[in-house]
Backbone and ligand atoms as CSV (ligand in chain L), in Angstrom:
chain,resi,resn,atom,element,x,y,z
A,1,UNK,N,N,0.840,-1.197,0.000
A,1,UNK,CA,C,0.000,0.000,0.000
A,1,UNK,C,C,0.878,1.252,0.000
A,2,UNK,N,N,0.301,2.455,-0.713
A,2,UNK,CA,C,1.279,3.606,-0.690
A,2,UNK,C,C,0.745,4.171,0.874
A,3,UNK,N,N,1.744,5.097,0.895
A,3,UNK,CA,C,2.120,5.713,2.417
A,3,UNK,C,C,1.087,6.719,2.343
A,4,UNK,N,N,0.737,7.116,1.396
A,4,UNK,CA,C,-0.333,8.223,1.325
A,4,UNK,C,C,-1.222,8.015,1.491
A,5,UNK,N,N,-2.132,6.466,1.113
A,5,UNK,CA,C,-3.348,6.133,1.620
A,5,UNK,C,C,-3.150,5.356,2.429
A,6,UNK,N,N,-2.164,5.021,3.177
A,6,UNK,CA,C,-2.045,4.514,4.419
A,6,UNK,C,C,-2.536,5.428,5.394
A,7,UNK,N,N,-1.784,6.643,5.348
A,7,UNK,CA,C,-2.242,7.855,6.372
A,7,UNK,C,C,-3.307,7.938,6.326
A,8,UNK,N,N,-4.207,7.853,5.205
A,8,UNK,CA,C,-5.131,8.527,4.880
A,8,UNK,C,C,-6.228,7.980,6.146
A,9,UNK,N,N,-6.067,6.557,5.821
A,9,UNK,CA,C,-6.611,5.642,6.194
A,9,UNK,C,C,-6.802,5.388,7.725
A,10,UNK,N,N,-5.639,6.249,8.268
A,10,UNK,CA,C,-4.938,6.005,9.543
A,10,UNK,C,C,-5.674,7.281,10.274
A,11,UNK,N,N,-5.795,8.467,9.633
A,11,UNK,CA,C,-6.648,9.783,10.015
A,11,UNK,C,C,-8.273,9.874,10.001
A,12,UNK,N,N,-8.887,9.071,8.769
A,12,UNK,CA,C,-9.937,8.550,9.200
A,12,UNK,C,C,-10.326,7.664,10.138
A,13,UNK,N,N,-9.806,6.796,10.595
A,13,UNK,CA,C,-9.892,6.100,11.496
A,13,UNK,C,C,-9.928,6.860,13.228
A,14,UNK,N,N,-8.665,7.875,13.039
A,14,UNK,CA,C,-8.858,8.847,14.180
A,14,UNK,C,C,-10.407,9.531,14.511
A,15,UNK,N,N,-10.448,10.013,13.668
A,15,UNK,CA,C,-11.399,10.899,13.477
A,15,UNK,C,C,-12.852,10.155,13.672
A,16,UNK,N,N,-12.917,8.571,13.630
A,16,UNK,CA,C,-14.427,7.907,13.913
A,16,UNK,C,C,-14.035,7.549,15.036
A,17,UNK,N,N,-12.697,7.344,15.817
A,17,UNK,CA,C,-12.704,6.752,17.261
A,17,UNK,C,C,-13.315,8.073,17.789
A,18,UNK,N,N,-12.677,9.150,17.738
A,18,UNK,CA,C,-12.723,10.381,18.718
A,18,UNK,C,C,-14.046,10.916,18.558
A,19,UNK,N,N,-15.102,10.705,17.646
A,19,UNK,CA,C,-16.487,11.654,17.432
A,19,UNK,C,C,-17.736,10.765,17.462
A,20,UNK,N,N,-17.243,8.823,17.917
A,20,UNK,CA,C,-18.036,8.452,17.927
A,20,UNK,C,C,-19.195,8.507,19.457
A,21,UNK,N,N,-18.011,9.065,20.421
A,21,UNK,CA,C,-18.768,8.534,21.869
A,21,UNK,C,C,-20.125,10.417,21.964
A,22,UNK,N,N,-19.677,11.188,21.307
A,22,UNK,CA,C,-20.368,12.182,21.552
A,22,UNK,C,C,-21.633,11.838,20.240
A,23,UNK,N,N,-21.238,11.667,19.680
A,23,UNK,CA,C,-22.126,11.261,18.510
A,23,UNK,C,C,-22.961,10.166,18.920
A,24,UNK,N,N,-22.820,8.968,19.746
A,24,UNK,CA,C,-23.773,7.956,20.271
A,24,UNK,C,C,-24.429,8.498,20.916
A,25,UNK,N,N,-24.232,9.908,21.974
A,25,UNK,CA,C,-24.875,10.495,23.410
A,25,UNK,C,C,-26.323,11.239,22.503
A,26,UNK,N,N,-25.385,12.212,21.457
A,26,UNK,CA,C,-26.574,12.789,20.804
A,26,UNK,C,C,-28.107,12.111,19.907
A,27,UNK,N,N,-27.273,10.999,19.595
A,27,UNK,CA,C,-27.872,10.047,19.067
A,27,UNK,C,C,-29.269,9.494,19.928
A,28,UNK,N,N,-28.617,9.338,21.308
A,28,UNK,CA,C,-29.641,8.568,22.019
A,28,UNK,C,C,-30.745,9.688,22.419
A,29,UNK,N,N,-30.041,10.876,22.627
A,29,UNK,CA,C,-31.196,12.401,22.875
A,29,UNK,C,C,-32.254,11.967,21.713
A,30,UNK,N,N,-31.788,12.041,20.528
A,30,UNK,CA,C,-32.529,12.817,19.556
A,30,UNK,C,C,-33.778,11.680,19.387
A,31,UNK,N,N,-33.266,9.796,19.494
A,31,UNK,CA,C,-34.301,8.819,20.014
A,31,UNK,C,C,-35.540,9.137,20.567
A,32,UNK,N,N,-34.777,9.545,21.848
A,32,UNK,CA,C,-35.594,9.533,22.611
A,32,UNK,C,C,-36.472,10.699,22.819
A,33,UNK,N,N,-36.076,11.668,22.129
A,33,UNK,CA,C,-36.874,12.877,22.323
A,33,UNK,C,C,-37.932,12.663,21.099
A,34,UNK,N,N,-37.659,11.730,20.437
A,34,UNK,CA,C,-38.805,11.435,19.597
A,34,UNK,C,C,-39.782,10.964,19.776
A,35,UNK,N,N,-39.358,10.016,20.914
A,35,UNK,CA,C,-40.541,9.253,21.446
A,35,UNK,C,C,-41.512,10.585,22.476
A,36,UNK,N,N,-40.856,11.592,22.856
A,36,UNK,CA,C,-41.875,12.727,23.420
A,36,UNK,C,C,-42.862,13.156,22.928
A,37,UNK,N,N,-42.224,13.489,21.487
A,37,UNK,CA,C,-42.616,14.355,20.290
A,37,UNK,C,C,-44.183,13.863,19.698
A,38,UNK,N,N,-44.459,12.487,20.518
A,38,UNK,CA,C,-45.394,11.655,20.116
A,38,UNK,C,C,-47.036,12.313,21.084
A,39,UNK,N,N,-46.030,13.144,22.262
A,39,UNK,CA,C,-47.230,14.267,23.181
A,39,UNK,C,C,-46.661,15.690,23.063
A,40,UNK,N,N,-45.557,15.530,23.060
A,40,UNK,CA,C,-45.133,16.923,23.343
A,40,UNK,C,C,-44.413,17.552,22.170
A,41,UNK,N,N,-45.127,18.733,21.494
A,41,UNK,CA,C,-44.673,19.198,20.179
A,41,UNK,C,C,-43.540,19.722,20.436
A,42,UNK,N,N,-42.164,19.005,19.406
A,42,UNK,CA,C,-40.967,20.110,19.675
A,42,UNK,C,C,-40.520,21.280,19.006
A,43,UNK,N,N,-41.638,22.028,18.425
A,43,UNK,CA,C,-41.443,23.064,17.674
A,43,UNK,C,C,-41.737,24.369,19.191
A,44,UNK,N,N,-42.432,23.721,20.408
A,44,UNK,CA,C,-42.471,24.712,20.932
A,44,UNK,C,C,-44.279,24.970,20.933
A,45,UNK,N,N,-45.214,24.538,20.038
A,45,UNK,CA,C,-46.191,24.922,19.507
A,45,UNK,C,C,-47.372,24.078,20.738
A,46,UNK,N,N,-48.232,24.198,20.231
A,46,UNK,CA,C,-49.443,22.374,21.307
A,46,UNK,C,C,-50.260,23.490,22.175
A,47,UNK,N,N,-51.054,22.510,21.916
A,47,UNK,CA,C,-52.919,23.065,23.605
A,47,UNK,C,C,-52.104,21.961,23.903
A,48,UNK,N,N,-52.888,21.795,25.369
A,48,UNK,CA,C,-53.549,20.946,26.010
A,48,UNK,C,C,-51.939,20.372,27.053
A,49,UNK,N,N,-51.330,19.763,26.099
A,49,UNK,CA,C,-50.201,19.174,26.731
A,49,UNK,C,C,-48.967,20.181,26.952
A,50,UNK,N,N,-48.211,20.524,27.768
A,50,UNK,CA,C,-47.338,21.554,27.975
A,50,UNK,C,C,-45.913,21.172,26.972
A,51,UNK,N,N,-45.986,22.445,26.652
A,51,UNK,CA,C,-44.687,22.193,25.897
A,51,UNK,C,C,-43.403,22.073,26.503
A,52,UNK,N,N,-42.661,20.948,26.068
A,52,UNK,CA,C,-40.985,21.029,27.254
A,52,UNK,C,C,-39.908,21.948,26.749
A,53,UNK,N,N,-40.335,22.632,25.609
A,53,UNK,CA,C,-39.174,23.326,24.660
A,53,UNK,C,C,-39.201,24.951,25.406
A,54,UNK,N,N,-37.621,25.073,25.994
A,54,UNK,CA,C,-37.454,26.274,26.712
A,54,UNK,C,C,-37.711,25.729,28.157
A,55,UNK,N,N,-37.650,25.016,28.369
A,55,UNK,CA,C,-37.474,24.335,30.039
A,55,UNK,C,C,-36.048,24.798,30.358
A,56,UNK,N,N,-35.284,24.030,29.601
A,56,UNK,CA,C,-33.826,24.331,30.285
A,56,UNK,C,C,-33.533,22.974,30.455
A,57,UNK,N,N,-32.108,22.028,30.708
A,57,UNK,CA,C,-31.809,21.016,30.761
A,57,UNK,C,C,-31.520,20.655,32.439
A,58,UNK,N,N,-31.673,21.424,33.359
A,58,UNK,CA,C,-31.900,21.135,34.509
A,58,UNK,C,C,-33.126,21.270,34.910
A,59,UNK,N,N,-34.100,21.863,34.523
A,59,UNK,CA,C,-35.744,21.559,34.827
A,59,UNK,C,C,-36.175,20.662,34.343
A,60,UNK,N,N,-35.420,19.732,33.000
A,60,UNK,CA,C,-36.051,18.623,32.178
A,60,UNK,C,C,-35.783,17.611,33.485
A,61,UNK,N,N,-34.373,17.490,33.803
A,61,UNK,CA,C,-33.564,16.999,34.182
A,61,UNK,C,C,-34.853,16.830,35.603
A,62,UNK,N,N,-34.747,17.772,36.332
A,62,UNK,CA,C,-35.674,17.571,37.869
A,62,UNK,C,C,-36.971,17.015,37.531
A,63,UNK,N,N,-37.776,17.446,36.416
A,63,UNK,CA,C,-38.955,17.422,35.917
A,63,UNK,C,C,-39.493,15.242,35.849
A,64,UNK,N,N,-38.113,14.846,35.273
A,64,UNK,CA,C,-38.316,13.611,34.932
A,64,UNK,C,C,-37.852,12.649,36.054
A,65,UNK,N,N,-37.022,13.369,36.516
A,65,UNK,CA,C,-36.177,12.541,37.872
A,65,UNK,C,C,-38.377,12.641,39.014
A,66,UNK,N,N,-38.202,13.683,39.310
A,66,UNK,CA,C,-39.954,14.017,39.985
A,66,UNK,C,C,-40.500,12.885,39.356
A,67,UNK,N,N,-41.342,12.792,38.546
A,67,UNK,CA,C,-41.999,11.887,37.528
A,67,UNK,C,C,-41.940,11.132,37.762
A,68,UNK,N,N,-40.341,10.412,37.674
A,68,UNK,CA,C,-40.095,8.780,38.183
A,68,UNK,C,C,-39.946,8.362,39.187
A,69,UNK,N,N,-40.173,9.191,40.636
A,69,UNK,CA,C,-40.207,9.028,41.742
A,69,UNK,C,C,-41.365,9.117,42.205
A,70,UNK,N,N,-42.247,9.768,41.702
A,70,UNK,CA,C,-43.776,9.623,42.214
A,70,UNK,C,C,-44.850,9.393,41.188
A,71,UNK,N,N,-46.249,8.529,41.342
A,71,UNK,CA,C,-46.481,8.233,40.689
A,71,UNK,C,C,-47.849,9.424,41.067
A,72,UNK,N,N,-48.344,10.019,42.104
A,72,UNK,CA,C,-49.145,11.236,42.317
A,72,UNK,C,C,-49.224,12.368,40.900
A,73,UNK,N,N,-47.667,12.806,40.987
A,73,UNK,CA,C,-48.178,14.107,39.675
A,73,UNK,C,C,-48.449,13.688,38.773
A,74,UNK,N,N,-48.504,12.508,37.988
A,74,UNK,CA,C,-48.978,12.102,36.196
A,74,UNK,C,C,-48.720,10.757,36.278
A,75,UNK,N,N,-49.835,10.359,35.916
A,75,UNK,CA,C,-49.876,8.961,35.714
A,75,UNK,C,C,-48.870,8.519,34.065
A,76,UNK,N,N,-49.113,9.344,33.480
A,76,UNK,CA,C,-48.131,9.093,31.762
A,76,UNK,C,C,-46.985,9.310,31.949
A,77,UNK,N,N,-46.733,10.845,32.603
A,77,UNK,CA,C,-45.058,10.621,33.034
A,77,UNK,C,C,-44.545,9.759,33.559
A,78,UNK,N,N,-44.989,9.473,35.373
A,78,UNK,CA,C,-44.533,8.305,35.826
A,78,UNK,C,C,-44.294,7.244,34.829
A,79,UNK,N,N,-45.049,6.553,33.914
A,79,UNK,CA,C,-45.072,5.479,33.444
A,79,UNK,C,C,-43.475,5.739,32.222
A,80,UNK,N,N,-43.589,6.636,31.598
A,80,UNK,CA,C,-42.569,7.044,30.832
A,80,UNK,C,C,-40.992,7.401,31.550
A,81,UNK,N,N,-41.037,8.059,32.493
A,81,UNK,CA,C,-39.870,8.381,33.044
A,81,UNK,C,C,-39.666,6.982,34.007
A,82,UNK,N,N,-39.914,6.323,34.378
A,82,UNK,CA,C,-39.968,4.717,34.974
A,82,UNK,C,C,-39.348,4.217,34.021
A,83,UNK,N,N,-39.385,4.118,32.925
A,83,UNK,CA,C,-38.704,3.940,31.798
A,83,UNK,C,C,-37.169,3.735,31.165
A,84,UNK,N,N,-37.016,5.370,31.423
A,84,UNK,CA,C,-35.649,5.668,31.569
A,84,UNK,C,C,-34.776,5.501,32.910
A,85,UNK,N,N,-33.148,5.047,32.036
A,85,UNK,CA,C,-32.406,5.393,32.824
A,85,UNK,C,C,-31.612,6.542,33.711
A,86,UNK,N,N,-30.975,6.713,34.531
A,86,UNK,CA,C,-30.310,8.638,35.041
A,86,UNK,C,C,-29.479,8.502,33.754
A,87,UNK,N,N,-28.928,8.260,32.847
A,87,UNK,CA,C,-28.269,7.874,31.887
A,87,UNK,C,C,-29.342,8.551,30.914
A,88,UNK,N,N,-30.475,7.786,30.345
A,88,UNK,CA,C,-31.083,8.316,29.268
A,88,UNK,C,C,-31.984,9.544,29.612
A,89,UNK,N,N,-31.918,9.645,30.904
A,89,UNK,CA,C,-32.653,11.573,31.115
A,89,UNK,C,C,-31.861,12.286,31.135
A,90,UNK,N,N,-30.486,12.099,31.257
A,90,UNK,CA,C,-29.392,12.844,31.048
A,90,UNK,C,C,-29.575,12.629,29.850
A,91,UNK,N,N,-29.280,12.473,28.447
A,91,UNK,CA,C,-28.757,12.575,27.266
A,91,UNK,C,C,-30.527,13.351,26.604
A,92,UNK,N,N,-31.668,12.846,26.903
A,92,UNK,CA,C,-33.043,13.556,26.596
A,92,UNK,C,C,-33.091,14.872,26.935
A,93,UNK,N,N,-32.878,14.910,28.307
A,93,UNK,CA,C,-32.708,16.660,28.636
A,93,UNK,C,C,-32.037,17.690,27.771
A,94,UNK,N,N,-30.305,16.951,27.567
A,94,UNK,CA,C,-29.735,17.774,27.131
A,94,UNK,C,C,-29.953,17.989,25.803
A,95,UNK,N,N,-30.607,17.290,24.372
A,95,UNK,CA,C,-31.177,17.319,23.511
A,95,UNK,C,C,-32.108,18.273,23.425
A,96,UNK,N,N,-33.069,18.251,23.988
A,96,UNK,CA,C,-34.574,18.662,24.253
A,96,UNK,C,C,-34.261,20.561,24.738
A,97,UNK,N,N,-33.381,20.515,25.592
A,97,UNK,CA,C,-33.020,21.992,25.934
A,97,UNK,C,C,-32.354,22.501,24.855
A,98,UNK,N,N,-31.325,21.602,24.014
A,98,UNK,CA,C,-31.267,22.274,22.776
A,98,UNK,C,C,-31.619,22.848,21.667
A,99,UNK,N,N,-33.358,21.951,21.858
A,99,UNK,CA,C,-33.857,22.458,20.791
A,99,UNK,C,C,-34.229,23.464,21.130
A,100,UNK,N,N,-34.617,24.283,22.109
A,100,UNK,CA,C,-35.048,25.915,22.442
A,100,UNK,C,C,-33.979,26.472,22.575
A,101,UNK,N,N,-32.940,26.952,22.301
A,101,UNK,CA,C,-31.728,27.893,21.670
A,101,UNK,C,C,-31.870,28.261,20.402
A,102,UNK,N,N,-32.749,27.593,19.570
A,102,UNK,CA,C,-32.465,28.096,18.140
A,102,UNK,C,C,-33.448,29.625,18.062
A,103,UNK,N,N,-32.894,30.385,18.015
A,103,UNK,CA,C,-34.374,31.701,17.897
A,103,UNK,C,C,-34.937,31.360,16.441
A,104,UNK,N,N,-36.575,31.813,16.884
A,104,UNK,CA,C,-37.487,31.517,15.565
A,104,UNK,C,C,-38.129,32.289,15.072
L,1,LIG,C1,C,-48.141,9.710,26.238
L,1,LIG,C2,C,-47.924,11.151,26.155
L,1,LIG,C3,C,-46.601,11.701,26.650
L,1,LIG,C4,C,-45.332,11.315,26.277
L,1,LIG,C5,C,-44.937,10.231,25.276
L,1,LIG,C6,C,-44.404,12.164,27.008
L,1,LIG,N1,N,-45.103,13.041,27.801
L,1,LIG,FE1,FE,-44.264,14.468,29.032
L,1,LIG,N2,N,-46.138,15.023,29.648
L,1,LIG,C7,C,-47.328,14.472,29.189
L,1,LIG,C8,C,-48.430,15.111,29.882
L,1,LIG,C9,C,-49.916,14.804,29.685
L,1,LIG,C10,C,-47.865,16.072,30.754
L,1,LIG,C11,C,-48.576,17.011,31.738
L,1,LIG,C12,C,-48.507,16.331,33.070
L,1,LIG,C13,C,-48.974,17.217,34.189
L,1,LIG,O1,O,-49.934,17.961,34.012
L,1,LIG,O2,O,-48.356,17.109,35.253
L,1,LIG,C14,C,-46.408,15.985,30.588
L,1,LIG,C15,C,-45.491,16.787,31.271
L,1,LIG,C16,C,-44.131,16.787,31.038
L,1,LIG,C17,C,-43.169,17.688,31.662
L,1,LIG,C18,C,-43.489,18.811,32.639
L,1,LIG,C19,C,-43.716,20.065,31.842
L,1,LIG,C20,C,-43.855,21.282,32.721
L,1,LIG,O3,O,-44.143,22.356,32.173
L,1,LIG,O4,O,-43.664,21.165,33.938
L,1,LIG,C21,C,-41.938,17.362,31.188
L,1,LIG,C22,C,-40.607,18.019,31.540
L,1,LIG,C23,C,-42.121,16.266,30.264
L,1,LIG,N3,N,-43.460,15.935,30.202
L,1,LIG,C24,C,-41.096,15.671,29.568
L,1,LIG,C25,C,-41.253,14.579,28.708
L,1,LIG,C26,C,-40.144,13.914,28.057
L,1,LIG,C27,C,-38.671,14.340,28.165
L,1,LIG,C28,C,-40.676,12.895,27.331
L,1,LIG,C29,C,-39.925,11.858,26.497
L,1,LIG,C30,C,-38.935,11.060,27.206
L,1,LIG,C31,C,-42.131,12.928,27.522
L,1,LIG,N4,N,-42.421,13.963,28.365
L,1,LIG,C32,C,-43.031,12.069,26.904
L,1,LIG,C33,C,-47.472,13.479,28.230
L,1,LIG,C34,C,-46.431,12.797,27.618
């Protein structure tokens, strides 16, 4: 093999070790915030059901941790945040708060 697509070969390879572990995290947000999206509109928009867009990623964060500790405030949350792991409300939050940064 030439030395040139050896490197080549050798820099791509860098470049999928180092961008894959942030790229799996976002990955699992964007999942799972889909499965929200199924009550909770993420444009920000919706009656009836409150929108989570512009919460912030530490109110998502308390909001779902609450939820899965009691089954009193919402019977749908509880059942949904029971669900997740502190792992996958960490990576949902931080998704979900992202999407309210974009100005519209
Ligand atoms: C089956 C429908 C449904 C799904 C799916 C759902 N939610 Fe909800 N969610 C609700 C309802 C209904 C409420 C209002 C509950 C209440 O009045 O306490 C709510 C409330 C919330 C609140 C509180 C909002 C506030 O203003 O305090 C947060 C945060 C939230 N949901 C996050 C999520 C996240 C994150 C997901 C995805 C992992 C999700 N929800 C999936 C129905 C749903």
């Amino acid at each position: 093999m030439r030395p040139v697509a050896r490197s080549a070969i050798a820099t791509g390879l860098v470049l999928l070790v180092s961008q894959s572990g942030a790229a799996a995290e976002a990955d699992q947000g964007a999942q799972l915030a889909a499965t929200c999206a199924s009550c909770h509109r993420l444009d920000g928009g919706g009656t009836g059901i409150p929108s989570i867009i512009g919460l912030g990623e530490e109110r998502l964060t308390n909001a779902l941790l609450a939820y899965r500790a009691s089954e009193s405030s919402n019977h749908i949350m509880h059942a949904i945040a029971l669900s997740l792991s502190d792992e996958e409300i960490a990576s949902v939050a931080r998704y979900v708060a992202k999407q309210g940064s974009n100005p519209r």
